[in-house]
C-alpha positions in Angstrom: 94.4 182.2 83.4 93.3 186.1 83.2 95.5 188.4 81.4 96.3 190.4 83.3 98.9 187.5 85.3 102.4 187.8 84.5 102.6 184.2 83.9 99.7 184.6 80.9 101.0 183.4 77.7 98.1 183.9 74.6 98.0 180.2 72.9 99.9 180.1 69.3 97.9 180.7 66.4 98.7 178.7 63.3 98.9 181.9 61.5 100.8 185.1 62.8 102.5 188.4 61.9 105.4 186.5 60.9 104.2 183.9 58.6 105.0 184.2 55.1 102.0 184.7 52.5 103.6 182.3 50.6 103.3 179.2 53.3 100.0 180.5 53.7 98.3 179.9 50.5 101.1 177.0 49.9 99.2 175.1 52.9 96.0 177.1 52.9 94.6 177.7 49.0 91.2 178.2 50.2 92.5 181.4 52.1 93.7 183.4 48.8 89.8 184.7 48.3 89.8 185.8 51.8 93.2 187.8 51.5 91.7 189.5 48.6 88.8 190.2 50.1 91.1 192.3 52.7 93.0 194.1 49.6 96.1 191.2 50.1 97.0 190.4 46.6 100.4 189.7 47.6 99.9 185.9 46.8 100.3 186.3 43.5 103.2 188.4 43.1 106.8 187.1 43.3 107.4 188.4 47.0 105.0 186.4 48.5 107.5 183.4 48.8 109.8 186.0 51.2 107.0 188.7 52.6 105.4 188.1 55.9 101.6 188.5 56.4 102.4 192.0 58.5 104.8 192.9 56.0 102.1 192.9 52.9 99.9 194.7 55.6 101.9 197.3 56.0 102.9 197.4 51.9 99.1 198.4 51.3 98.8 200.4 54.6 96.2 198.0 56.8 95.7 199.5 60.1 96.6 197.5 63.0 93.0 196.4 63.8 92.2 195.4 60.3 95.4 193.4 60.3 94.1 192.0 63.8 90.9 190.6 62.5 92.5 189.0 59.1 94.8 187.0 61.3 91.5 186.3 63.4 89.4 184.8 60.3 92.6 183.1 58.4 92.9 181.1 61.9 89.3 180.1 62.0 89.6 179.1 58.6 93.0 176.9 59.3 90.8 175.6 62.4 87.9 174.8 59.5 90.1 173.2 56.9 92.2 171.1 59.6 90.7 167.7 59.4 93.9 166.7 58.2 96.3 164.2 61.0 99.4 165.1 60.6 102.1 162.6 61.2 106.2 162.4 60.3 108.0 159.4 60.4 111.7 159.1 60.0 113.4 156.5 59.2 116.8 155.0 61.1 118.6 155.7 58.0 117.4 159.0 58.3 118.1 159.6 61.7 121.4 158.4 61.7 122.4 160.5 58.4 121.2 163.9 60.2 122.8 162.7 63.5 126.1 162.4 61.5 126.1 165.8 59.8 126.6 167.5 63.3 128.4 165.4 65.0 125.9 165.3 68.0 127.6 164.6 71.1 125.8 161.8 74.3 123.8 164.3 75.8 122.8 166.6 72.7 119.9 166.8 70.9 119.7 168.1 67.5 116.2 169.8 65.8 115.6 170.1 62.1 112.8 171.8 60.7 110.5 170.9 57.8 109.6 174.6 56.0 109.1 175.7 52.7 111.2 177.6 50.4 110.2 180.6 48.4 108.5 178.5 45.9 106.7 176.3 48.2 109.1 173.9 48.3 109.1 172.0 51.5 113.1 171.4 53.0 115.0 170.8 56.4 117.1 172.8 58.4 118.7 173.2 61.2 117.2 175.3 64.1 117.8 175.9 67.8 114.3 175.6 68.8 111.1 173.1 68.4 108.6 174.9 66.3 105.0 175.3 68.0 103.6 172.3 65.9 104.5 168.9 67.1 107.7 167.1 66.8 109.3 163.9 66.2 112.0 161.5 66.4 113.1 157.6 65.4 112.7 155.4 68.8 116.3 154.1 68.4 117.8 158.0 67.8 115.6 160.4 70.0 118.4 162.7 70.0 117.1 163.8 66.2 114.4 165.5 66.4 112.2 166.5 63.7 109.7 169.6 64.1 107.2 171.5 61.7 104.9 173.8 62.8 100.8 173.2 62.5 100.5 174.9 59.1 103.4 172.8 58.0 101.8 169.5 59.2 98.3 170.8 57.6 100.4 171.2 54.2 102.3 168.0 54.4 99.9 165.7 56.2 101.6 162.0 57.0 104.9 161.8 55.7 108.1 159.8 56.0 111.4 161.1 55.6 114.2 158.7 54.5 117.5 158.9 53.1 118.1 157.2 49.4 120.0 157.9 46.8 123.0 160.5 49.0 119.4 162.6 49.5 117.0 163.4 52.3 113.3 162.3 50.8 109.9 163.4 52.2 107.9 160.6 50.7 104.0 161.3 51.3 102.1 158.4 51.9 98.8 159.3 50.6 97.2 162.3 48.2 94.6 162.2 50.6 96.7 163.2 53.8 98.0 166.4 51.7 96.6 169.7 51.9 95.2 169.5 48.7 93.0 166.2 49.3 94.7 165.1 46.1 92.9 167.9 44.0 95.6 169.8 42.6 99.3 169.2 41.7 101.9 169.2 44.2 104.7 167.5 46.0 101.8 164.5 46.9 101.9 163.1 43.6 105.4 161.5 44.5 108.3 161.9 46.4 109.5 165.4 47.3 113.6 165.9 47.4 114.7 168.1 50.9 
């Protein structure tokens, strides 16, 4: 479709204006050289977990065009590095413990979001919108639905969510299916409270 339609919508990049460094390197480690490389050493610094790409941009005074074509090469390098399939399942228990904490009514649905915390952590919430990622439900309960967005599902590769122990769980089947390939520490190694 040319650009110039009213109807043209640009297709969503992985990485935008808005996305925190933090979730960046958290799902992304091999793109910390290339945010130094553009004077970004935000990364490493506590506000990374809360400041958005444009945000650190703007902090050490990146023109617009420089900003453009960082958010240019950090989506080629997500389009690189994303080998990964990215699957969630959710168990009924699951479902039916997030169905019950909003009372959904008959015709409802309900969306809950996998996203990381300032620290990297990865936790559910409620939102009023799918993400641009993918998004899934239990067969039985398709009124829960469960969305990330596609650097979430490149972090988190194929996971499960249940419900043990009064607690939601994201338990992550292999180290393999994680961003880090099993390489480095992280929520992979076991099960990851939400």
């Amino acid at each position: 479709m040319p650009e110039h339609d009213k109807n043209y919508r640009p297709p969503e990049r992985a990485i935008n204006r808005t996305t925190r460094i933090g979730m960046i390197t958290a799902a992304l480690p091999e793109a910390k050289p290339l945010l130094a490389e553009y004077g970004i050493h935000c990364f490493s610094c506590a506000a990374s977990g809360t400041e958005t790409l444009e945000e650190g941009c703007k902090t050490h005074a990146m023109d617009h065009e420089t900003l453009e074509n960082l958010l240019d090469d950090l989506n080629m390098l997500f389009e690189e590095q994303s080998t990964i399939r990215a699957h969630i399942t959710i168990t009924r228990t699951a479902a039916e413990q997030l169905r019950n904490l909003s009372d959904i009514q008959a015709a409802r649905v309900q969306i809950f979001a996998v996203i990381v915390d300032e620290s990297g952590r990865p936790y559910m919430e409620e939102c009023k919108q799918l993400l641009s990622g993918l998004h899934f439900c239990h067969p039985d309960i398709p009124e829960v639905l469960i969305t990330a967005d596609s650097l979430m599902l490149h972090r988190i590769g194929t996971v499960s969510i249940d419900f043990r122990n009064g607690r939601f769980t994201l338990d992550i089947s292999s180290p393999k299916s994680c961003a880090c390939k099993g390489k480095k520490p992280c929520a992979c190694k076991g099960n990851s409270e939400l």
